[in-house]
C-alpha positions in Angstrom: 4.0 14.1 -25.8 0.7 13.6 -23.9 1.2 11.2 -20.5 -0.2 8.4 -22.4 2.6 8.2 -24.5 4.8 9.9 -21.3 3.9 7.0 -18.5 4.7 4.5 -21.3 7.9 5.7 -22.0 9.1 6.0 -18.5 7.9 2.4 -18.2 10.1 1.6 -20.6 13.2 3.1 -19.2 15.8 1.6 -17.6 17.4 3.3 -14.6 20.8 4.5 -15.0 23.2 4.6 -11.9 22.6 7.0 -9.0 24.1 10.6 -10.7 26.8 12.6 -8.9 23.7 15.2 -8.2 22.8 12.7 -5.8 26.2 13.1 -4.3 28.1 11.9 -1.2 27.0 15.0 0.8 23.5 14.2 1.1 23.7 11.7 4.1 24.2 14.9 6.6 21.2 16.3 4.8 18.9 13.7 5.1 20.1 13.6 9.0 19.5 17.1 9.8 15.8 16.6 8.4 15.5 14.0 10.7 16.9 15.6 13.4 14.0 17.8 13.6 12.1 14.4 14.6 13.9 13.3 18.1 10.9 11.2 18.6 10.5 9.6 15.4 10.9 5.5 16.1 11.5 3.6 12.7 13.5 2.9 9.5 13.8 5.2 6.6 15.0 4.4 3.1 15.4 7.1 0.5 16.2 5.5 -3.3 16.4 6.5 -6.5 15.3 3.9 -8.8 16.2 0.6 -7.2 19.1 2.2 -5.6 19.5 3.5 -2.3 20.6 6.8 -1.7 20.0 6.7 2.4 18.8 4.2 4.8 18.6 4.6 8.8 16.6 2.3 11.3 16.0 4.3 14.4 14.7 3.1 18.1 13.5 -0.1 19.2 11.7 -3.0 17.4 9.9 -4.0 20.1 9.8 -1.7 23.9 9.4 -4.7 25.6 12.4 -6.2 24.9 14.4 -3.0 23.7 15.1 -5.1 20.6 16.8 -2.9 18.3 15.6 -1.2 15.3 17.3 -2.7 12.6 16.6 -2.2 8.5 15.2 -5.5 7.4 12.6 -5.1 10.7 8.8 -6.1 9.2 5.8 -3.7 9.9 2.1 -4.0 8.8 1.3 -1.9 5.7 -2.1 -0.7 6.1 -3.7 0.2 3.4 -0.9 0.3 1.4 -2.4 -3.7 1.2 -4.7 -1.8 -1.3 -2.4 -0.7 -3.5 -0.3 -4.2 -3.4 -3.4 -5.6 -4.0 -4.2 -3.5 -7.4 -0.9 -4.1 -8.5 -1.9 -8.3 -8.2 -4.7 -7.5 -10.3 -3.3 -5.4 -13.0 -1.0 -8.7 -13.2 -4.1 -11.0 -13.9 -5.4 -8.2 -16.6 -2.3 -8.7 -18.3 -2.8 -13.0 -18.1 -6.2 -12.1 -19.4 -7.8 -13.3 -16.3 -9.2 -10.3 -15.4 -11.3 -7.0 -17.0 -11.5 -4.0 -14.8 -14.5 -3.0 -16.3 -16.4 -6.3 -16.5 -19.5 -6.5 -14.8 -18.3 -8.7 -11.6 -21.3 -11.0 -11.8 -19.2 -12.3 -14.0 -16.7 -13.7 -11.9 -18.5 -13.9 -8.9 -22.0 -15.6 -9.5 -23.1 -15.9 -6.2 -22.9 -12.5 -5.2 -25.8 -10.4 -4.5 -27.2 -10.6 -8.5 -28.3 -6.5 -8.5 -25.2 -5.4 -7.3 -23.2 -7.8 -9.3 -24.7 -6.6 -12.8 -23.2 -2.8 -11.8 -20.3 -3.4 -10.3 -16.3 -3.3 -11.7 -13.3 -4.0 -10.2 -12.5 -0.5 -11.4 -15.1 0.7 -9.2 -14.4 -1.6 -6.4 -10.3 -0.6 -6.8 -11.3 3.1 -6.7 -13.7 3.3 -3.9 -16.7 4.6 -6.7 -18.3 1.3 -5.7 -21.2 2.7 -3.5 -21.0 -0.3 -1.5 -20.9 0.6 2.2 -18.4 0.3 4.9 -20.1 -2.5 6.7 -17.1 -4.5 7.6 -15.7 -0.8 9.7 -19.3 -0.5 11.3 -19.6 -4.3 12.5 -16.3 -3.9 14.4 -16.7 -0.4 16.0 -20.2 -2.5 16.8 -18.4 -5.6 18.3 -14.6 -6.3 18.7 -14.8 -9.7 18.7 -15.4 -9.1 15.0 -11.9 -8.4 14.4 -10.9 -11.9 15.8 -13.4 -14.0 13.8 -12.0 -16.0 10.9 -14.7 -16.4 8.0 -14.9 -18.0 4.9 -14.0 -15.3 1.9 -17.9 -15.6 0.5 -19.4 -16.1 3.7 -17.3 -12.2 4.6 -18.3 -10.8 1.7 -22.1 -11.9 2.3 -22.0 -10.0 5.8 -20.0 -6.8 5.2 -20.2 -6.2 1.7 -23.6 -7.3 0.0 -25.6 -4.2 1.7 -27.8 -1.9 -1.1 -25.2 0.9 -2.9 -25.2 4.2 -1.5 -24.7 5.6 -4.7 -24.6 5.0 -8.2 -21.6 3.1 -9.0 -18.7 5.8 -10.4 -21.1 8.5 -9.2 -18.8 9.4 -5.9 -16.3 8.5 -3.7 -16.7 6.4 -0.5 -13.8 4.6 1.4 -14.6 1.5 2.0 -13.1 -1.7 3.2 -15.9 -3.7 2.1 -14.8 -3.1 -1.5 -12.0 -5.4 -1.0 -13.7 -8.4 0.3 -15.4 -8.7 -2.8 -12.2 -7.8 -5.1 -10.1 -10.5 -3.0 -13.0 -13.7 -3.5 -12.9 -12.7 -6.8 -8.8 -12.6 -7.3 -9.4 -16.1 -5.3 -12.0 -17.7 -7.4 -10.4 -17.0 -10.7 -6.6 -17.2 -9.9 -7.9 -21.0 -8.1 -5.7 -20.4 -4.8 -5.0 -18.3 -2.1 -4.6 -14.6 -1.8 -1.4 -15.1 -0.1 -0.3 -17.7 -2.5 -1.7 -15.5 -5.9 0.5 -12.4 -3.9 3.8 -14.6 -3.5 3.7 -16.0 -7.6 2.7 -12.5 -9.1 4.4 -10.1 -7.2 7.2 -11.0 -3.7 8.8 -14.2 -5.4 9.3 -12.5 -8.8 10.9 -9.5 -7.0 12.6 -11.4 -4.3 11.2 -9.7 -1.6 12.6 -11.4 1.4 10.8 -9.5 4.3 7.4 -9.1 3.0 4.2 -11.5 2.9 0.4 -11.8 3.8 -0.3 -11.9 7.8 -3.8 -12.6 9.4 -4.7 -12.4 13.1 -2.1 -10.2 14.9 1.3 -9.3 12.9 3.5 -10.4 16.4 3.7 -14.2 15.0 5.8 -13.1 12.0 9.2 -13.3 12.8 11.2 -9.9 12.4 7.7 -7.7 13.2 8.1 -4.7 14.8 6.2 -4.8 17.9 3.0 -1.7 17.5 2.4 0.5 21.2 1.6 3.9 21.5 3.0 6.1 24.1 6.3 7.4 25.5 8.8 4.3 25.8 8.9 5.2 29.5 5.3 3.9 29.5 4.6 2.2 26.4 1.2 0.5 25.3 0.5 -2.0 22.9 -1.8 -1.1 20.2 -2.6 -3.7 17.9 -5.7 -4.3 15.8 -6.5 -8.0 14.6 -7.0 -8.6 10.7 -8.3 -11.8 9.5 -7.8 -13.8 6.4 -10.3 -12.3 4.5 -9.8 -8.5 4.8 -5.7 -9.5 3.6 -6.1 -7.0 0.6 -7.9 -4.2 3.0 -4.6 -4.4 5.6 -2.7 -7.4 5.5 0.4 -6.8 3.9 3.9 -6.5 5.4 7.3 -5.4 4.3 10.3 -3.6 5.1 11.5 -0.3 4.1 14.0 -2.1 1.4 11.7 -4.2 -0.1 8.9 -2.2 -0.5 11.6 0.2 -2.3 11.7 -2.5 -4.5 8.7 -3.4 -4.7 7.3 0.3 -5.9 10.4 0.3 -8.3 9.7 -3.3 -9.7 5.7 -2.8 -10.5 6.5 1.4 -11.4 9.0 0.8 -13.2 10.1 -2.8 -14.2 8.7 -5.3 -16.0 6.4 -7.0 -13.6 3.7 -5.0 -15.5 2.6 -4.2 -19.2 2.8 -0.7 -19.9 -0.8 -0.5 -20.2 -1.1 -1.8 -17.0 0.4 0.2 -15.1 -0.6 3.2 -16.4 -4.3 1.8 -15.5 -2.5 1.3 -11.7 -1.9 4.8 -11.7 -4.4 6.7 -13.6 -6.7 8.6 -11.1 -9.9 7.8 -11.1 -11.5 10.1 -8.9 -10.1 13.5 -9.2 -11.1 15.2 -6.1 -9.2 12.4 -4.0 -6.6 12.0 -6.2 -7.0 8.3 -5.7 -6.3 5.9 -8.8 -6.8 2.1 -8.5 -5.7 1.1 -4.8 -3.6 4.2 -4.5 -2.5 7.8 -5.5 -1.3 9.8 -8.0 -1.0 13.6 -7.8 0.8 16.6 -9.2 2.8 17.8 -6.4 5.4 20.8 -5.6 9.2 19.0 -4.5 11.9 20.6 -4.8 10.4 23.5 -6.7 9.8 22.1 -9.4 6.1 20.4 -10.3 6.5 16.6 -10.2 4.1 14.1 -10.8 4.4 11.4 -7.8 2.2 7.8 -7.2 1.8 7.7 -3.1 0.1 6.0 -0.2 0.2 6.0 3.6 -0.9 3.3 5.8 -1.9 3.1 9.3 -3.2 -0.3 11.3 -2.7 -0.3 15.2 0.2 1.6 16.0 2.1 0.8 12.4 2.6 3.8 10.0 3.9 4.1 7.1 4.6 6.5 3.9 5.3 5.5 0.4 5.8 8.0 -2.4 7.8 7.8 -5.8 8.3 10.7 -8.2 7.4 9.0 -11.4 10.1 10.7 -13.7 13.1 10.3 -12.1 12.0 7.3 -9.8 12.7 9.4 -6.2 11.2 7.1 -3.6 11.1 7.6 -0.2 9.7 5.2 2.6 9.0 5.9 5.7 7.8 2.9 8.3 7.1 3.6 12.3 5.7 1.2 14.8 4.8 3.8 18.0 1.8 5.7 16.3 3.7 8.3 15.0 1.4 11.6 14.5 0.3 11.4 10.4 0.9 14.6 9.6 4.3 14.9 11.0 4.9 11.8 9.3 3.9 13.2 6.4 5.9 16.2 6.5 9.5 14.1 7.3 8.7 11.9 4.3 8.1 15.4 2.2 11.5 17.0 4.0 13.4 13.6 3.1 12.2 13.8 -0.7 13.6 17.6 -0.6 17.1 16.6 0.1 16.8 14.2 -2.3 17.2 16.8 -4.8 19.1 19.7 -2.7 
């Protein structure tokens, strides 16, 4: 069986009950890995499928009001947005609304006519664009930047129309500006909103109660975990604005449950053809491992080699850590608000997937 034929039949699947391998002893397992982490302020959900094997909300929501961490509490995704926003797309290529390899002139006519003739979403999804990372320069060049609401075209004329650095599918360059263009297009040809495209396709369809499109700061949802930095003896807020139009770039939130079921709906269920999401998952640039929006990478757990889809997130003080063997549907999520150290993040998601199989 090659993984053509492999990805499609685990598409096709359905997930059995959690087996007695994943048995009743685990929970102290999973707590001494995250014992090692005394510092670690978040929630933690460890599934297989669209069950959960192992949940645990850890510290406070907010420091200022020592508000509880609880397991429905919203953080920002980060660029985990990205691969939310593939997966909307993949939906519109199975309503025949949208070609990943179509020239985006086609969708877009007013954008920069050069550009527009080379361009694919493909290239835009997988950062082989060559378009440059103007939108990151002009707010390292001027804050206020980050606090300016623009229209989507008039965003995409400022940060994301500059000449290619490379040949488009010729390397690999990751920038936000690719998804100013990819989001007026999702707009002009789905006829609505982002937000409202997202909610249709993708959180209403899988009930996702805690999860949505924010812009501006992420304090006015209600439920959002409050971003700092710093011991809580002498916390700091660290927040970083996003408007509207950078929503597919780093405007997604969820919580630890739902975006269990969100990976296991679109991975696994039927929000997707089969065709589509192996496209979603199917790396496009090898050396980064990066797919469309996301990861997918042959990886040692457990010791045993396992193909797993993945993506972290950072935006202010939020963190966060998806990954999902693809077999066997072993997800674990990992979500912090106090600008947990990456790699240590990293490596207690890895240690949680372990005990998964132990």
């Amino acid at each position: 069986m090659n993984r053509r034929e492999y990805l499609g039949l685990i598409g096709s699947i359905a997930i059995t009950p959690v087996a007695s391998a994943f048995g009743e002893a685990l929970p102290s397992s999973y707590e001494a890995v995250l014992a090692a982490y005394p510092d670690f302020n978040g929630t933690i959900v460890v599934g297989r499928g669209s069950s959960i094997l192992f949940s645990k909300a850890t510290g406070v929501a907010d420091p200022q009001s020592q508000a509880p961490m609880a397991l429905g509490t919203r953080f920002e995704a980060g660029s985990v947005s990205k691969w939310v926003a593939s997966m909307v797309v993949m939906k519109m290529v199975d309503q025949d609304i949208l070609r990943l390899d179509e020239p985006i002139r086609q969708y877009l006519p007013d954008y920069r006519a050069d550009n527009g003739a080379r361009l694919t979403l493909r290239h835009l999804m997988s950062h082989s664009s060559g378009v440059p990372n103007d939108l990151i320069a002009a707010r390292k060049a001027d804050p206020l930047v980050a606090r300016t609401e623009l229209g989507q075209m008039e965003a995409v004329q400022r940060y994301a129309s500059g000449d290619l650095r490379f040949a488009p599918g010729a390397a690999w360059d990751y920038s936000h500006s690719n998804w100013l263009i990819v989001k007026a297009i999702v707009e002009r040809m789905g006829g609505r909103p982002y937000r409202d495209v997202a909610a249709a396709w993708l959180v209403e369809p899988l009930r996702l109660r805690d999860s949505g499109l924010f812009s501006g700061e992420s304090s006015a949802v209600p439920g959002m975990a409050l971003a700092y930095a710093g011991p809580a003896s002498a916390w700091q807020r660290k927040v970083n604005a996003v408007p509207d139009y950078m929503a597919m770039a780093g405007g997604f939130y969820s919580s630890a449950p739902d975006m269990l079921r969100l990976m296991d709906g679109v991975l696994n269920g039927s929000i997707l053809s089969p065709a589509s999401r192996m496209a979603l998952m199917k790396v496009q640039m090898p050396g980064q491992r990066y797919a469309l929006g996301g990861r997918t990478q042959m990886e040692m757990i457990a010791g045993q080699l396992r193909e797993a889809a993945w993506e972290d997130g950072s935006n202010g003080g939020f963190r966060l850590v998806a990954r999902r063997v693809l077999a066997d549907g072993v997800t674990v999520i990992v979500f912090n608000n106090s600008s947990f150290d990456h790699q240590k993040l990293g490596t207690l998601a890895s240690g949680l997937m372990e005990a998964a199989y132990a």
